[in-house]
Structures are given as structure tokens and as C-alpha cells.
PABADO-899710 format. One line per 4 residues: number of its first residue (from 0); their letters; for each residue y, x, z of C-alpha. Coordinates in pm, 1 decimal. Each point is the difference from the previous one (the first is absolute). Layout:
NUM = a = Y:X:Z; ...;
% end
This chain:
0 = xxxx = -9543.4:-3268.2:-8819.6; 231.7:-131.0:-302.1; 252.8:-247.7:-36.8; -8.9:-227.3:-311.2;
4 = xxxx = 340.4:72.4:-242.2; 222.0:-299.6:24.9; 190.3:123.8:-257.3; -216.9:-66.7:-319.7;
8 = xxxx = 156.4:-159.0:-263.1; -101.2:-407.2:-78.9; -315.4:-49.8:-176.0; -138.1:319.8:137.2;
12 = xxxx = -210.3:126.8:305.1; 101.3:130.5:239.0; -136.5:372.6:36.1; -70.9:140.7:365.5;
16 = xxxx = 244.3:294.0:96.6; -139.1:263.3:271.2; 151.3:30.2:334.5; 218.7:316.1:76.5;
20 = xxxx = -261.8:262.6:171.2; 145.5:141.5:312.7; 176.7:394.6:-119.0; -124.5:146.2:349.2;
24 = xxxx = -372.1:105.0:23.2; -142.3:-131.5:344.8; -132.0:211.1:228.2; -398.5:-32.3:61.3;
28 = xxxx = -42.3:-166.4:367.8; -189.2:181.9:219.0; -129.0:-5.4:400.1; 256.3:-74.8:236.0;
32 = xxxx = 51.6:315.9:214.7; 89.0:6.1:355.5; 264.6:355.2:-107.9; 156.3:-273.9:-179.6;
36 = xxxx = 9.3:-264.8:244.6; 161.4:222.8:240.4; 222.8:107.7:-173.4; 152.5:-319.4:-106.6;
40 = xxxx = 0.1:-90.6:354.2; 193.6:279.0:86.6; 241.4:-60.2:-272.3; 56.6:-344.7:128.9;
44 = xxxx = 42.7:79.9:360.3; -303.6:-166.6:100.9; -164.5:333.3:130.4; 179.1:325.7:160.8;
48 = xxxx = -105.3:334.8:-188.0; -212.9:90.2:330.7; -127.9:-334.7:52.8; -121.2:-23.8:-419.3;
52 = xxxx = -132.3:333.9:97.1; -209.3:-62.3:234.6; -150.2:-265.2:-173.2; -57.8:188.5:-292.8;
56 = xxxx = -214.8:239.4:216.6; -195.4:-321.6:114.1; -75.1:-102.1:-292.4; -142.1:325.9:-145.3;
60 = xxxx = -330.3:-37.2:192.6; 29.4:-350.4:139.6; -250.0:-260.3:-97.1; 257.2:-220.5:-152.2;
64 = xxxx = -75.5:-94.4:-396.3; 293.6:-154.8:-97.0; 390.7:185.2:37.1; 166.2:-300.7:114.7;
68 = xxxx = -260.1:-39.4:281.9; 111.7:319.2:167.1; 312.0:-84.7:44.4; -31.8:-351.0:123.5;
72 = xxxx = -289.6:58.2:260.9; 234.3:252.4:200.6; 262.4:-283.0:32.9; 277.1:235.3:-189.2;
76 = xxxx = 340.8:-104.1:151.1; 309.7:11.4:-179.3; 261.7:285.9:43.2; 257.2:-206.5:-99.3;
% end
């Protein structure tokens, strides 16, 4: 998107000036994970290691589809 230039001098157009790009490279999204889930669970406290363990081994051949499922269907309690 650009921004007009205010700055033109009378009589003159105004000539469009491009926004600033961002100077870090974004990362390509991809599939939430439930590794990654857990892990930020246990970072947070919301999970014990055993407890985000266990539900990592559930999840490996459970019929869930989506990572945040897992969790939430075995009514995770906090450890804080």
C-alpha cells in the first residue's frame, strides 16, 4: 500500500511514496503440531512434564485430528 506525499511543492502533484517493507523475512506458516502445543503448555505451567507426556503418547495413535483437541478432551488440569 502507499501513502500520497504531502510534501509536494504548490502547483504540483503530489507523487505516491512506498511504505517501509518490514527488514525481517516471515516465516512460512505451517500445521499446528501437538510437540508444539505441549510444549508451550509445559512452559506455561499449564501441564506437568509427565502429565504433557502422557498426552503426547495419546495423541500419537489416537483418533484425534486436531492438536488442541487432545488436550482439551482429557480435561487437562492446571499444575499451578
Amino acid at each position: 500500500m502507499a501513502t500520497p506525499n504531502r510534501n509536494a511543492p504548490e502547483g504540483k502533484s503530489a507523487s505516491v511514496t512506498p511504505l517501509p517493507t518490514a527488514a525481517v523475512p516471515r516465516r512460512p506458516d505451517r500445521k499446528l503440531q501437538l510437540d508444539d502445543v505441549l510444549k508451550l503448555m509445559l512452559a506455561d505451567g499449564l501441564v506437568g512434564a509427565d502429565q504433557a507426556e502422557d498426552l503426547h503418547r495419546s495423541g500419537r495413535h489416537g483418533r484425534v485430528n486436531h492438536p488442541l483437541v487432545l488436550p482439551a478432551s482429557h480435561s487437562v488440569s492446571h499444575s499451578r
